[in-house]
N, C-alpha and C positions, 0 to 999 in steps of 0.2 A: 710552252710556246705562246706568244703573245700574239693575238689579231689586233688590226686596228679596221675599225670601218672606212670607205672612201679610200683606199691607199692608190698612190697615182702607180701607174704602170713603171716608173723606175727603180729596180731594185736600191741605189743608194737610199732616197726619198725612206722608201720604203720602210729599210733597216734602221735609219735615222730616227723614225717615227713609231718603230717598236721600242726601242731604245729608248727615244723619252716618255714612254707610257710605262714603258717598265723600271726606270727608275720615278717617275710622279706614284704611281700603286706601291713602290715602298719607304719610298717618303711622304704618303699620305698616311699609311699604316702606321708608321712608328711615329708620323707625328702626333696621332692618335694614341699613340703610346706613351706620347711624351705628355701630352695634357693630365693626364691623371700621374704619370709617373710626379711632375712637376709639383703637384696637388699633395704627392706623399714623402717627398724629398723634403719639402719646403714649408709647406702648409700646413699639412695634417700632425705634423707637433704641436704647431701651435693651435691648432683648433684641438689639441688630448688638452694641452696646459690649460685651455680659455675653460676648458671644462672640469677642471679639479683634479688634474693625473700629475704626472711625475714626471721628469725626465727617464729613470729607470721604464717608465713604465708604456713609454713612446719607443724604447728599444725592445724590449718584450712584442710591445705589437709590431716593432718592424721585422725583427724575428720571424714571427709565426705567417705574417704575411706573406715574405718570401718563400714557406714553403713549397706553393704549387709552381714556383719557378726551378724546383729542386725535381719535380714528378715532370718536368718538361719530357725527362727522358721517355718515359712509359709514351706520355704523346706524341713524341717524335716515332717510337716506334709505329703506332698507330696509324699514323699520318705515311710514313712509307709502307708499310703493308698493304692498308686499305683502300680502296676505289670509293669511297662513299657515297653511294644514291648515283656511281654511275659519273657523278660529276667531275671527277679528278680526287687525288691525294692530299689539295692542298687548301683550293675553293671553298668545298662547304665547310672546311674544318676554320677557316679563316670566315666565316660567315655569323659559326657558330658562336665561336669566342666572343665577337663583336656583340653580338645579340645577350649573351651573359653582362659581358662588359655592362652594356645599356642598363639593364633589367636591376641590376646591383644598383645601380647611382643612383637609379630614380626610388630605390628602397632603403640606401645608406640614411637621409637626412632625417628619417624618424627613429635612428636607433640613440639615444643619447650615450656615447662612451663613459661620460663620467658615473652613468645610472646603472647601463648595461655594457660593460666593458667589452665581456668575451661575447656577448651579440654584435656589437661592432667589430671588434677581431673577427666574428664569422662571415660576416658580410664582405668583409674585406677579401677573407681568403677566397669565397666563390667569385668573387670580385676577380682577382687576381689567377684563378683557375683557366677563367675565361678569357683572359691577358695574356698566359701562358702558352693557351692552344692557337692561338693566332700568331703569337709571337713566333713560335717553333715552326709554325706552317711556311710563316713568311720568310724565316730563315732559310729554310726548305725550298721555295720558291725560288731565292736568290741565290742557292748553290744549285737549282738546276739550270739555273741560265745564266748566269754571269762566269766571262772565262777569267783566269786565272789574273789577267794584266787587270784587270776592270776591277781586282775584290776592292784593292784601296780605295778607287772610285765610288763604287757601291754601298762600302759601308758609312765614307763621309756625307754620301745623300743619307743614308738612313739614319746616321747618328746627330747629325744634321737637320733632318726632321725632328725626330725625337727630340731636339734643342729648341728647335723655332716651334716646338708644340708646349714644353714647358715656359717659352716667353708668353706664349696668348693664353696659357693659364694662369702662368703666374701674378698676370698683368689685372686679365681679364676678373679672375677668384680673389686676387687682394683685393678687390676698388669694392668686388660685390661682398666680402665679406666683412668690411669695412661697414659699407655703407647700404648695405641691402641683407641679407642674411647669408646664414648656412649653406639652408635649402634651395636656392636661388645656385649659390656654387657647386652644388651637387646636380641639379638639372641641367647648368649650362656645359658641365663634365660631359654629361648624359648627351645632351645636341651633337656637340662637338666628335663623338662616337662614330654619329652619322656618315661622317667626310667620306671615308675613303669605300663606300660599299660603292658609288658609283663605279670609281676604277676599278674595285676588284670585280664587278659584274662582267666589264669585259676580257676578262679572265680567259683563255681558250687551253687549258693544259691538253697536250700532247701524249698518244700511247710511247708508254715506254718502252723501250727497249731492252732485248736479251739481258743485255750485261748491266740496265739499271733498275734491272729485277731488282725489288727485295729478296734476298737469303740470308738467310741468318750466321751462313760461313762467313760473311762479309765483318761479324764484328771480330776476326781474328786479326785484323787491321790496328785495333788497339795494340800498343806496344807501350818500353819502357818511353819513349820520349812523346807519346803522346799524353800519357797520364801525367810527364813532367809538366807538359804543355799544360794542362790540366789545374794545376796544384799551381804553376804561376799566375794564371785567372784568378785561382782563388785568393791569393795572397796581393796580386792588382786590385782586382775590386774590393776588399776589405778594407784596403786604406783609401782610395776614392768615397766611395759609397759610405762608410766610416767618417771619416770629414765630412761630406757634405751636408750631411744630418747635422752638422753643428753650428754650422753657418749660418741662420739665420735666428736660432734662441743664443748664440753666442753675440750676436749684432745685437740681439734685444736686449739681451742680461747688461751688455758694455754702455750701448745708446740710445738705452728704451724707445725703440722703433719701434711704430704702431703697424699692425695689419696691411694696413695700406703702399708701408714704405716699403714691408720686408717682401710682398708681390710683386713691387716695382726694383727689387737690388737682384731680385729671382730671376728678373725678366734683362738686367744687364750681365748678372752670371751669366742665363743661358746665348746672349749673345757672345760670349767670351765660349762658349762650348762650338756653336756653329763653327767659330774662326779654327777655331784648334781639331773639330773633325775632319776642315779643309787641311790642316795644316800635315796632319795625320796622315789623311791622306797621300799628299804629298813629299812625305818623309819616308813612305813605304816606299812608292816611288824611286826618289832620288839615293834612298841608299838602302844595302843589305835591312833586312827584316829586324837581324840583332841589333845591329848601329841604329837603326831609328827607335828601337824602344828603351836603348840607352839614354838617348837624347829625351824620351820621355819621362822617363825615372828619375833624371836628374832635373828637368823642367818642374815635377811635382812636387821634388823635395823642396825647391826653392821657393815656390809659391806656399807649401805648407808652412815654411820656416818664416815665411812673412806674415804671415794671418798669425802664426804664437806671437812674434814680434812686435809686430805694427797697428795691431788692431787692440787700440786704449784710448782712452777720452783724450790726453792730450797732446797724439796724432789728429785726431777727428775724423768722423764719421766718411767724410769725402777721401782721405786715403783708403780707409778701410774699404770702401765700396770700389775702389783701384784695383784691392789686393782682390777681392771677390772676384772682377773680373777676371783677373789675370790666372789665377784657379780654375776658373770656369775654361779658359781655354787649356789648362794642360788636362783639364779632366776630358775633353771633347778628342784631346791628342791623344788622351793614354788609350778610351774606349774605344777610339779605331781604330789602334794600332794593334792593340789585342785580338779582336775581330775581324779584322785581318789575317793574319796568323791564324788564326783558328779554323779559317777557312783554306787553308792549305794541307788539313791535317783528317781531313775528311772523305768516303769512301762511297761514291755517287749512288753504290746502291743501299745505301742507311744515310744518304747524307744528314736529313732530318734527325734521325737519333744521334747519328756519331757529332753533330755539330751542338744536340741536345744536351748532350752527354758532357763536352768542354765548356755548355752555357751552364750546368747544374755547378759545375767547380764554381765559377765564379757568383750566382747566386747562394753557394754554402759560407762565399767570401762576405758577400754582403748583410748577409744575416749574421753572422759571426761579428761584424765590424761595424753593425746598426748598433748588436748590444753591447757590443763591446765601448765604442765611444761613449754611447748614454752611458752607461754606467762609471765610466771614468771621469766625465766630465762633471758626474756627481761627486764623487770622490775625491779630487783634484784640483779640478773649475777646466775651463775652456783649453786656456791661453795651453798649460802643461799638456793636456789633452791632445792637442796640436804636434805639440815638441815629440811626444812619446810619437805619435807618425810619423812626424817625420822621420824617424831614428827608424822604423819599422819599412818606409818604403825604401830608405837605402839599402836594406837587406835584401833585396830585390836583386840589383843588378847582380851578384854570384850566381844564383837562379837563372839570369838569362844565360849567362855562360853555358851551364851543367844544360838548360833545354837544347841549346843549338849544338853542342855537344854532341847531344845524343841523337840531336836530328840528324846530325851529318855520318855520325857513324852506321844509324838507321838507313840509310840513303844508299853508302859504301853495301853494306851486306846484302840488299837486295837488288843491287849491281851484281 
């Protein structure tokens, strides 16, 4: 439960005024999320290549980076079990992460990757540890207060943030890495960490109650269609997060873009992500769960099918950065349509793990489809790269069938 200070004696006012504190604390969060996410999506390849690495060898580290996003579960449990220091289940654990977050960035710029590889891959993953337990809390957070009408809403502020967090880095870490250093982009990572402890300080979590005890009977909740839900994650974010890694050493390889520019097409992507987590949202909304993620699958195939296409010297640079954006918003569509859904498959008393649990699918998706793209696009080049996605996220929509499927028959037997 959220306090506000000063709240005027009218309950609307009131309600109005937890409501947008509660979504600013998780659109603060993840925009904090998105700044460094933005930094690894987009940047941090070309800062492995500026250093003597590989393509293969930018998917390897995207790989092993994800793993603490895969242990989210174990934190998720944590985080509903524990009371920590008394504080809530979700606060200090969202404190904590924050504080790793920091402590990493400001010690990432003296590791050199091309010198000491797996020292950078280490740093990365405590990095990313710390990433995780914040993330999961806050997921946590927002399924213990957000009802059921509001998930769409909720996820487009938070994916949304996480959008407008990767434009001020992508914007902010091109110009300084262009034109200032590394170390300067790893510190301003670092500041930028800062943002959201304010909001989270006024934090007030609530005793729980009876039935939002943790027990551990609660994970018999898993079923066949939740694990299908599961395995469709994993197969979404593999071709998302897959493409995206390619986008900017594919702009480089075609239009030798410098530093500078590929910060600034990052920072029109992620405006093209904002529009489409609105949009996402919105689609949840106006139509069934299945019908809008259909409209997404087929939005990504067509934006993937244009980047193999349309992105070559004698289109020119200013289509290509067209198609960028127009990607940018089906990717902003698809992650909150997903997250969405995923938040209807969850059991208030583990929601943090079981929510854990459907975010681990899709982070085994993204490490699968970081190496997997790297490695193709060595193999192949860019443009095919592209194509073999596209072909792979139309394999998608039968999937949504077989998940809703089983949701509704799930639904009938506990009728």
């Amino acid at each position: 439960m959220y306090t506000c200070p000063n709240v005027t004696t009218h309950p609307e006012d009131a309600m109005a005024r937890k409501k947008i504190l509660r979504y600013l604390t998780f659109g603060s969060l993840y925009f904090t999320q998105g700044t460094i996410l933005g930094f690894f999506a987009a940047l941090n390849a070309l800062y492995l290549l500026d250093n003597g690495l590989q393509m293969t060898d930018v998917g390897i580290f995207g790989f092993i980076a994800l793993i603490p996003f895969i242990l989210k579960i174990g934190l998720g449990i944590l985080s509903d079990r524990v009371n920590l220091f008394g504080m809530g289940h979700r606060k200090p654990y969202i404190f904590i992460g924050l504080a790793v977050q920091l402590i990493c960035l400001v010690i990432a710029p003296f590791i050199n990757p091309g010198t000491y590889f797996w020292g950078y891959v280490a740093i990365a993953f405590i990095m990313q540890l710390g990433m995780a337990l914040y993330d999961t809390c806050t997921d946590g957070l927002a399924l213990d207060t957000t009802p059921e009408e509001e998930q769409g809403t909720i996820q487009g502020f938070m994916v949304g943030g996480r959008a407008v967090g990767s434009i001020v880095s992508a914007s902010v870490v091109g110009f300084l890495a262009q034109n200032v250093s590394w170390l300067s982009v790893f510190w301003v990572l670092a500041g930028l960490t800062l943002i959201p402890v304010p909001l989270v300080a006024f934090i007030k979590e609530s005793v729980r109650t009876a039935e939002k005890r943790f027990e551990w009977a609660a994970f018999k909740a898993f079923n066949r269609s939740t694990y299908l839900t599961g395995g469709l994650g994993m197969a979404m974010f593999l071709i998302i997060l897959g493409a995206n890694q390619l986008v900017n050493p594919y702009l480089t390889d075609t239009f030798n873009i410098n530093l500078s520019a590929a910060g600034m097409i990052t920072s029109l992507w992620s405006f093209g992500v904002v529009g489409g987590s609105f949009i996402g949202g919105w689609l949840m909304k106006k139509y069934q769960p299945k019908r809008a993620l259909i409209i997404g699958v087929v939005l990504l195939s067509i934006t993937l099918l244009t980047l193999a296409l349309l992105v070559a010297p004698q289109y020119g640079l200013t289509l290509a950065i067209i198609m960028v954006v127009f990607f940018g918003v089906a990717y902003g569509t698809y992650q909150t349509q997903y997250f969405a859904v995923a938040m209807r498959f969850v059991d208030s008393r583990i929601a943090a793990s079981m929510y854990a649990i459907l975010m681990a699918f899709t982070n085994i998706g993204q490490g699968i489809g970081m190496y997997l793209s790297g490695a193709l696009s060595d193999w192949v080049g860019f443009s095919t790269t592209f194509l073999i996605m596209t072909g792979l996220n139309m394999l998608i929509l039968p999937l949504v069938t077989v998940v809703f499927k089983s949701r509704m028959k799930t639904l009938k037997e506990a009728a």
